[in-house]
VOGU-3710 file (C-alpha; in Angstrom, 3 decimals, decimal comma):
1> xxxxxxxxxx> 122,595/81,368/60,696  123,155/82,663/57,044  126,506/83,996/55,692  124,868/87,094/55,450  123,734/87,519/59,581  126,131/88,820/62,308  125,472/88,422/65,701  127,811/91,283/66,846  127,351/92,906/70,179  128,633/96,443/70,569
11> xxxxxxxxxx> 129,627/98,614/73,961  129,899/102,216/73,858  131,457/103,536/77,330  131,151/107,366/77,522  129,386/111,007/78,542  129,273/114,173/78,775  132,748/116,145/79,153  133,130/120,178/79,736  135,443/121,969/76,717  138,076/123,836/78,303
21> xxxxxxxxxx> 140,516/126,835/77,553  144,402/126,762/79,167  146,816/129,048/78,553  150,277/127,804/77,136  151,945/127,649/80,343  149,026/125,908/81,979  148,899/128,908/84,251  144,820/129,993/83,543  142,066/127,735/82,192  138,824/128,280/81,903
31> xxxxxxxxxx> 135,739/126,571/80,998  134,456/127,292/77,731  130,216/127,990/77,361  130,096/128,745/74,022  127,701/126,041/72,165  129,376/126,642/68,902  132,810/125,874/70,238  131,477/122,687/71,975  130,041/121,662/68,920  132,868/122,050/66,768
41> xxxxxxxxxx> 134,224/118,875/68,580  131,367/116,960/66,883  132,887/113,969/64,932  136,529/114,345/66,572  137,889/111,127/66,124  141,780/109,943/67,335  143,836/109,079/64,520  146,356/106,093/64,948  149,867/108,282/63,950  151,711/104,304/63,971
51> xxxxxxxxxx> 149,512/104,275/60,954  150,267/107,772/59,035  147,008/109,382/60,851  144,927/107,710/58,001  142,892/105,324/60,353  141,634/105,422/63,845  143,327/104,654/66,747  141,518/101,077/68,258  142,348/100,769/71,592  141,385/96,956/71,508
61> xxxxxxxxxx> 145,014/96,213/70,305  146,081/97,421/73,596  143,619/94,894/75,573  146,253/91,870/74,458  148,780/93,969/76,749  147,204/93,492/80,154  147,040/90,733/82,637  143,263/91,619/83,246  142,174/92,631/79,583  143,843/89,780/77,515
71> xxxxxxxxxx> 140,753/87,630/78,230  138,783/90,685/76,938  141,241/90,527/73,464  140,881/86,664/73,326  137,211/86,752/73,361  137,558/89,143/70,563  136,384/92,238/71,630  137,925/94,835/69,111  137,786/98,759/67,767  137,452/100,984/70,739
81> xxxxxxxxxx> 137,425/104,480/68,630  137,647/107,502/70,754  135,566/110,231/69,585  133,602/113,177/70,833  129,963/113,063/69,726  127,578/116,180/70,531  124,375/114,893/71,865  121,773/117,652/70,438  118,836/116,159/72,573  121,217/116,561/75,714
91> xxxxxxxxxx> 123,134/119,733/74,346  126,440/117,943/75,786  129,398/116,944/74,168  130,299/113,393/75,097  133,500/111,319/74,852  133,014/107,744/73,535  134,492/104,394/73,200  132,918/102,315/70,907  133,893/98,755/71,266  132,577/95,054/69,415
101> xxxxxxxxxx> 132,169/91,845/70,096  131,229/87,887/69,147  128,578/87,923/72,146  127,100/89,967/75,263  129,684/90,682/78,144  129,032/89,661/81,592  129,264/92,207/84,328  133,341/91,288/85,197  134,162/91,351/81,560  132,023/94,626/81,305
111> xxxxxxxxxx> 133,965/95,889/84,430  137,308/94,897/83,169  136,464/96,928/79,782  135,142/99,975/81,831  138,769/99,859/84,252  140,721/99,944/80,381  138,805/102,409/79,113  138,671/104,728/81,518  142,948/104,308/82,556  143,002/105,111/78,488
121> xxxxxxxxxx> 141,314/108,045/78,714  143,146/109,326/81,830  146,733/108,475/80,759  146,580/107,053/77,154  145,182/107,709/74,270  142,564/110,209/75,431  145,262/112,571/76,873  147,533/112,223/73,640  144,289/113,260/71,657  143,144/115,930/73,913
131> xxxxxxxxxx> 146,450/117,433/73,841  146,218/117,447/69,803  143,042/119,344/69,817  144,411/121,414/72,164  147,558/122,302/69,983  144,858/122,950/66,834  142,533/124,809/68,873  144,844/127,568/70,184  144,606/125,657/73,974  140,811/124,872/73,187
141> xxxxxxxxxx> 139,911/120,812/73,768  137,249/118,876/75,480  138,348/116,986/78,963  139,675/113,571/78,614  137,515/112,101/81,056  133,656/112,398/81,469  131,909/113,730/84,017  129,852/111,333/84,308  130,258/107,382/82,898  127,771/105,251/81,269
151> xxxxxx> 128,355/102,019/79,398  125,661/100,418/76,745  125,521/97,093/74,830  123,621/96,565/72,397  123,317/93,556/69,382  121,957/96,297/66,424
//
């Protein structure tokens, strides 16, 4: 293989999330219709504040952590930018993770990503970046967790 090939394999685990309004004291939400709103969301990308907000937050560093995602670090799967990404041939803003890696992942590996992922979006980094957009938005943000789930690999 030449210097100049790369045999790089990425996953993308996300879909389509509803954009919701709550009131300071969490007592009222409601979900928010507007297509404008949703779209400003577009390109929403979680900063890594460890790093003076200048970069974004990879959630691979975290994969070293666990007793069933070290394998997944070792192997050297890395990035894992959350980001919201409106899908204009859906009309649906989507939450992503965007993950790479040296070679394809089987379905336990694939699994074992998916489990991360999805825990980080529940009660990591997702709700720590909802919870920004929320504070910049006047209690405006897109859910932390999709309604639906769908994981891709692909070797671009």
């Amino acid at each position: 293989m030449a210097a100049s090939e790369t045999n790089t394999n990425i996953i993308t685990i996300g879909g389509p999330v509803s954009v919701l309004w709550t009131s300071y004291d969490g007592s009222q939400d409601r979900e928010i219709t507007d297509i404008n709103i949703i779209k400003s969301f577009d390109g929403s990308i979680y900063m890594d504040s460890d790093r003076g907000g200048a970069l974004p937050l990879e959630l691979s560093v975290y994969l070293s952590d666990g007793d069933d995602t070290s394998h997944l670090y070792k192997l050297g799967v890395r990035s894992g930018i959350l980001k919201y990404t409106f899908k204009k041939d859906k009309n649906q803003l989507w939450l992503e993770t965007e993950y790479s890696a040296p070679r394809e992942l089987n379905d336990k590996e694939i699994q074992d990503l998916y489990n991360f992922t999805k825990s980080q979006w529940i009660d990591g980094a997702g709700s720590n970046f909802t919870g920004e957009l929320s504070d910049k938005n006047k209690g405006t943000n897109p859910l932390s967790e999709p309604n639906e789930i769908y994981v891709y690999q692909s070797n671009p």
